[in-house]
C-alpha positions as CSV (number, residue, x, y, z in Angstrom):
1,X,-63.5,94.1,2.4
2,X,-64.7,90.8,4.0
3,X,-62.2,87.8,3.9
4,X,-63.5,84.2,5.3
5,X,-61.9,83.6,9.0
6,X,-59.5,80.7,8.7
7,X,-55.5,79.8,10.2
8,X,-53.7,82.4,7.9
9,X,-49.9,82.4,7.6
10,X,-48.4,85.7,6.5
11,X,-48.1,84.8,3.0
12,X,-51.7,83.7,2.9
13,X,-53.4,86.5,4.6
14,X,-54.9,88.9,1.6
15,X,-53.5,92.4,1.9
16,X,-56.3,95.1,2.8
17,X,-56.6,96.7,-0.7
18,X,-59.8,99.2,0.1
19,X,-59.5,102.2,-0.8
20,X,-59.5,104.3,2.6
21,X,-60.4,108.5,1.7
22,X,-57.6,110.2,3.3
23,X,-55.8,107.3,4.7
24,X,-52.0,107.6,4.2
25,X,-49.7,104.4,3.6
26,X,-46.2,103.7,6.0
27,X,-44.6,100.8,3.9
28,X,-43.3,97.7,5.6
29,X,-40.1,96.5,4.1
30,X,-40.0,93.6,6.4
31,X,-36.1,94.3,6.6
32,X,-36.5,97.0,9.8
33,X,-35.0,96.0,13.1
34,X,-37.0,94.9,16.2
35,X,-34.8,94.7,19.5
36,X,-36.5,92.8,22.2
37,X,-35.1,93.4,25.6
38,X,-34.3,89.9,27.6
39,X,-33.3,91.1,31.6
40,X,-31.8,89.5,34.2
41,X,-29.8,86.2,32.7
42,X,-27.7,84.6,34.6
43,X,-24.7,83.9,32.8
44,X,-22.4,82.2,36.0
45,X,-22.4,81.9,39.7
46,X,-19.2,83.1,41.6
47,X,-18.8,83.4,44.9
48,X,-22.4,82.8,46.0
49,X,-23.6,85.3,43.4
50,X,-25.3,85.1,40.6
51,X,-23.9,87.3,37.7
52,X,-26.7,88.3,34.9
53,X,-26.9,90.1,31.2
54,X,-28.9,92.7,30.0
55,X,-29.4,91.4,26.6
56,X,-30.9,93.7,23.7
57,X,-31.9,91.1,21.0
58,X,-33.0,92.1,17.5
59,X,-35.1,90.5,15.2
60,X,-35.8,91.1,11.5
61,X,-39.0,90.0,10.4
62,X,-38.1,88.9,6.8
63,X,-35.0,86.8,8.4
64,X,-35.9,85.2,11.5
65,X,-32.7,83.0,11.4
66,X,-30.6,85.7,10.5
67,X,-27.3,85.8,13.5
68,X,-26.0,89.2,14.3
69,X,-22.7,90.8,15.8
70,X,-22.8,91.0,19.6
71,X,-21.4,93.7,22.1
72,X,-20.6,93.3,25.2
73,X,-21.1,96.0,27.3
74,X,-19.2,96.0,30.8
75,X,-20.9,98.7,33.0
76,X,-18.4,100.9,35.0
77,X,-19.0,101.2,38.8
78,X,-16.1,101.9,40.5
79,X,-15.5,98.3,40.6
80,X,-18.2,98.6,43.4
81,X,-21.9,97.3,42.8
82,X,-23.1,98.5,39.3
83,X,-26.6,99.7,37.8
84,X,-26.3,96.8,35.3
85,X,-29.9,99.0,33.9
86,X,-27.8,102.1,33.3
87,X,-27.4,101.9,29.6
88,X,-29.9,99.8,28.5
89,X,-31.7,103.0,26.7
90,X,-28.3,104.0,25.1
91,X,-27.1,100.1,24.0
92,X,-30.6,100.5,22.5
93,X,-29.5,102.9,19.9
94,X,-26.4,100.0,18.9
95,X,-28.9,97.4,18.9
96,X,-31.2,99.2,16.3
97,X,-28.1,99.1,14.2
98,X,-28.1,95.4,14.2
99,X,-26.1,94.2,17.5
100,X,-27.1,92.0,20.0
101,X,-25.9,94.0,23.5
102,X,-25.2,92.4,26.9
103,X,-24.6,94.5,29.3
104,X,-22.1,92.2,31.7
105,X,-22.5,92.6,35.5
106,X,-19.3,91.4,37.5
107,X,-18.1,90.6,41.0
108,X,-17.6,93.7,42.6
109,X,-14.8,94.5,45.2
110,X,-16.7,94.1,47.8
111,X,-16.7,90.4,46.6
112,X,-13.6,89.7,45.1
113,X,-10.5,91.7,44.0
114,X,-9.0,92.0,40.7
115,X,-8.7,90.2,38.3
116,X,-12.5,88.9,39.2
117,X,-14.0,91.6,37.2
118,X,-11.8,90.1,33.8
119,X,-12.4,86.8,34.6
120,X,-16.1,87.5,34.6
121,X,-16.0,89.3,31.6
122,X,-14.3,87.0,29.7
123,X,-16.9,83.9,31.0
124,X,-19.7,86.2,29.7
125,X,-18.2,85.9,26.3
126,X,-18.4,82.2,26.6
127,X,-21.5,81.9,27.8
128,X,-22.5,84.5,24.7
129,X,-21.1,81.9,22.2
130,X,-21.9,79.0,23.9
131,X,-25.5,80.1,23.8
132,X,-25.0,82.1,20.6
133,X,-28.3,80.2,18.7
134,X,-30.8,81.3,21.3
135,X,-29.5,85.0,21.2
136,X,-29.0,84.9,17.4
137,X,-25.4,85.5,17.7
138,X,-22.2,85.2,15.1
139,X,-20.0,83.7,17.6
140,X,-17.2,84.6,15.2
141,X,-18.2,88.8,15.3
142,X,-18.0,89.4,18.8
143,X,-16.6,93.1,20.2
144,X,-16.0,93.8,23.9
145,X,-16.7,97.6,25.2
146,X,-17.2,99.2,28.3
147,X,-16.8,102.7,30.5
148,X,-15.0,104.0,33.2
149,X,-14.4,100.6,35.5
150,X,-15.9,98.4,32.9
151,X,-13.5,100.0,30.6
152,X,-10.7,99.2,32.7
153,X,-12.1,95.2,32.3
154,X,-12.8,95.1,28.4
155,X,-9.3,96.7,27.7
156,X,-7.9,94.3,29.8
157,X,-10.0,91.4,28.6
158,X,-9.4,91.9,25.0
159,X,-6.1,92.8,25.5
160,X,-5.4,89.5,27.3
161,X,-8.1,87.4,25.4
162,X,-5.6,85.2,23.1
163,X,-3.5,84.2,26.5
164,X,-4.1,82.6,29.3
165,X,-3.8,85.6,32.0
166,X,-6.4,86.9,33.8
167,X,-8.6,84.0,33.2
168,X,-10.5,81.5,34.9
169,X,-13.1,79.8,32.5
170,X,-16.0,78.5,33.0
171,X,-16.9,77.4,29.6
172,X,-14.5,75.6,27.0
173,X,-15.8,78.4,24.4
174,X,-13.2,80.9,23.4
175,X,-13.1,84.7,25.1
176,X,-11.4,85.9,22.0
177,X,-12.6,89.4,20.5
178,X,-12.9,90.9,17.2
179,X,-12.8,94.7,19.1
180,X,-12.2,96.6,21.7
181,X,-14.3,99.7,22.8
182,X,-12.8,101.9,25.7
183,X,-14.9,104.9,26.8
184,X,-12.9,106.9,29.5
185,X,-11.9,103.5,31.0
186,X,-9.5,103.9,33.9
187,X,-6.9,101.8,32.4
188,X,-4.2,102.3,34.8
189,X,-4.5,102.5,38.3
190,X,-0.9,103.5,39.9
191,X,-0.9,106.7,37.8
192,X,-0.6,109.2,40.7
193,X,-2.6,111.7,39.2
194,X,-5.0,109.7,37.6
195,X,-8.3,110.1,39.1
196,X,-8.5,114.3,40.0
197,X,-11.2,114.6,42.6
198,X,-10.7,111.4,44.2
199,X,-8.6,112.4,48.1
200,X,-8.0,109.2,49.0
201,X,-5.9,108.1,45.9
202,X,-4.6,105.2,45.9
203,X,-5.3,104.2,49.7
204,X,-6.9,100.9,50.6
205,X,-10.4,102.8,51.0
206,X,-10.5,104.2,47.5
207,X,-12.0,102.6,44.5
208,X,-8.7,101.7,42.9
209,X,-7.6,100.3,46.7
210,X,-10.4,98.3,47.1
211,X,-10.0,97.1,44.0
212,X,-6.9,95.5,44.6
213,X,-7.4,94.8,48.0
214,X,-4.6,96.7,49.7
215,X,-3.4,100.7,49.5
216,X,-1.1,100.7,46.2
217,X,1.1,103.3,47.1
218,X,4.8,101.7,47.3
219,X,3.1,98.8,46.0
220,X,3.0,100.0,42.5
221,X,5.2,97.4,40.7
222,X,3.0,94.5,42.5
223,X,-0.6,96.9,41.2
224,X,0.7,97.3,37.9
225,X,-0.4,93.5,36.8
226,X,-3.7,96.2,36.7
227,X,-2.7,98.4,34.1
228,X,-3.4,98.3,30.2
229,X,-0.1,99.3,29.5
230,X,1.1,96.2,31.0
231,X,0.0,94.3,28.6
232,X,0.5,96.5,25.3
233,X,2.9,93.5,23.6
234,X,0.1,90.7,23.5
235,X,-1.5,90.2,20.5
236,X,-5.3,91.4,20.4
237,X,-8.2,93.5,18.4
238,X,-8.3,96.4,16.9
239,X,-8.8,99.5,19.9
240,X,-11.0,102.7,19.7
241,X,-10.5,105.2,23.3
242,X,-13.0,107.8,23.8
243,X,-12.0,110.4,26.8
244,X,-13.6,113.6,27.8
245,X,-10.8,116.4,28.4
246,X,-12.6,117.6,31.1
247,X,-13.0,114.3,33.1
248,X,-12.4,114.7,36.8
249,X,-13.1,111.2,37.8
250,X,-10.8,109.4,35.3
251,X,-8.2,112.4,34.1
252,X,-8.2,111.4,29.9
253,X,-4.3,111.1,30.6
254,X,-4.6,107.7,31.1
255,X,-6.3,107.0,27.7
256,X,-3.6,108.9,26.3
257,X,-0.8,107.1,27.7
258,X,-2.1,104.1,26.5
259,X,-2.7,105.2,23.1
260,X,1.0,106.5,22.6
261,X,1.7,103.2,23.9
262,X,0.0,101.1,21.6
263,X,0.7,103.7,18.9
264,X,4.4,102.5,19.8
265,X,3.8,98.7,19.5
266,X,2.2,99.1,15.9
267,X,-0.9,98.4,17.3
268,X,-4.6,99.0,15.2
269,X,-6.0,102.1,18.1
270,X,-7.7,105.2,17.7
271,X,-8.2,108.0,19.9
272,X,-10.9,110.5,20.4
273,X,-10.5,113.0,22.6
274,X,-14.0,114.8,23.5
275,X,-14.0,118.4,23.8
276,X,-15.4,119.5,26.9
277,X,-16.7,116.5,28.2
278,X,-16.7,115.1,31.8
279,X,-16.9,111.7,32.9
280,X,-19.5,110.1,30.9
281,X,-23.1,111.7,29.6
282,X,-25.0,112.4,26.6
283,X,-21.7,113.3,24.8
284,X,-20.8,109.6,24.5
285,X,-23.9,108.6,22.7
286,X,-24.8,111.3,20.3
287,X,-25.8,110.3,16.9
288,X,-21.9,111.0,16.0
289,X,-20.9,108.7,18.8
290,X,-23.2,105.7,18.0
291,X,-21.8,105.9,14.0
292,X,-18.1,106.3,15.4
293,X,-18.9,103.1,17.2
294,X,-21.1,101.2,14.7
295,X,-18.1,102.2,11.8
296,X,-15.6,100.7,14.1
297,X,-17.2,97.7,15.1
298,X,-17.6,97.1,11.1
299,X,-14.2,98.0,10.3
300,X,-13.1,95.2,12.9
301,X,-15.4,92.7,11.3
302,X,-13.9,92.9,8.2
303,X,-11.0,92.4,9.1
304,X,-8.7,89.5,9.6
């Protein structure tokens, strides 16, 4: 086949049509999703730091204009300094299903004590929807979701999203949420058996401690502005908890107070306890996982 060489567009390129002995045929649908991987994008500057996004961006070839749903993924760290690269691979998986990702790095103790970590989270929503063209973003489809720490923060950022706690914006864009993914978040931080293997509970040194900036124990009515379940009568999105029964960093007790007390207030949760698993790992983004999370994420989008 010989074809003159000229400025084709797609439609005007001919289609190869020899016939090729033994050459087998992939069709192209033009309706497959391409994620492009943007790192590193500073979404706001606190406290002398520069906060980025991981952003997983698809694309589909026969809609170039088309906006998608966004997650955003806070990373869990102990509230210390997070590997904001962590999950890029496994938010992959979401974005292939049609989700924009950003993976939401925050102000880590070290910096700034609670509630830094929600406030950043909830400016990285803005900044999301603010900039929601250049992403290709529905700023109206929006679902918050994180694990361990960054669990803690999108509980308590979504669950806080249509008030004014916890918030210090830095764009006039809403923070509001259709969702809210918790994987083994540690949602409440007085609980004195809440984190199994960690000796210094609840002293100024431990991850919860440093958190707050002073040791929490006989200080757990002023800590408790901390937990989720202080906030279980605002009004806020849908919830889906996933908790490893065998977590010895985060003991799944806390997502299970926190679902019996949403359960209590009438509120849209699920829970999923998983068998066997510890804190985090493969277990949490099987195939199974991914289409728990991609159902859920639907379910809330169609809802009002």
């Amino acid at each position: 086949m010989e074809i003159e060489v000229k400025a084709y567009t797609y439609e005007t390129m001919p289609d190869y049509e020899d016939n090729v002995d033994g050459a087998k045929e992939l069709p192209a649908t033009g309706k497959e999703i391409n994620v492009l991987y943007l790192p590193n994008i500073v979404y706001d500057c606190k406290d002398g730091q520069e906060l980025r996004l991981q952003i997983l961006q698809p694309s589909v070839f026969s809609e170039p204009d088309r906006q998608f749903p966004c997650v955003v993924f806070v990373q869990g760290s102990a509230w210390m300094p997070q590997n904001i690269y962590m999950n890029v691979a496994n938010l992959g998986k979401l974005a292939a299903k049609g989700y924009v990702c950003a993976i939401v790095e925050y102000r880590h103790s070290g910096i700034a004590h609670f509630p830094a970590q929600i406030i950043d989270a909830k400016n990285a929503i803005r900044f999301l929807k603010k900039n929601c063209s250049q992403y290709q973003i529905d700023p109206e489809q929006v679902i918050i979701m994180g694990d361990s720490s960054g669990g803690h923060t999108s509980v308590l950022a979504g669950m806080t999203a249509n008030t004014a706690l916890l918030d210090e914006p830095s764009y006039p864009e809403s923070c509001q949420v259709k969702g809210i993914v918790d994987l083994y978040g540690a949602v409440e931080v007085t609980l004195p058996y809440g984190y199994p293997t960690t000796e210094n509970h609840q002293m100024a040194d431990s991850p919860e401690g440093m958190l707050m900036g002073y040791e929490i124990r006989g200080r757990e009515g002023e800590a408790s502005i901390a937990n989720a379940l202080s906030y279980v009568g605002e009004t806020f999105a849908p919830m889906l908890i996933l908790h490893g029964t065998k977590d010895k960093t985060v003991f799944c007790e806390q997502s299970v107070r926190l679902y019996r007390a949403l359960k209590e207030q009438g509120k849209d949760v699920e829970l999923y306890l998983v068998r066997g698993a510890d804190h985090g790992g493969a277990a949490f983004w099987s195939e199974e996982a991914v289409e728990l999370y991609h159902r859920f994420i639907q379910r809330c989008m169609e809802k009002e």
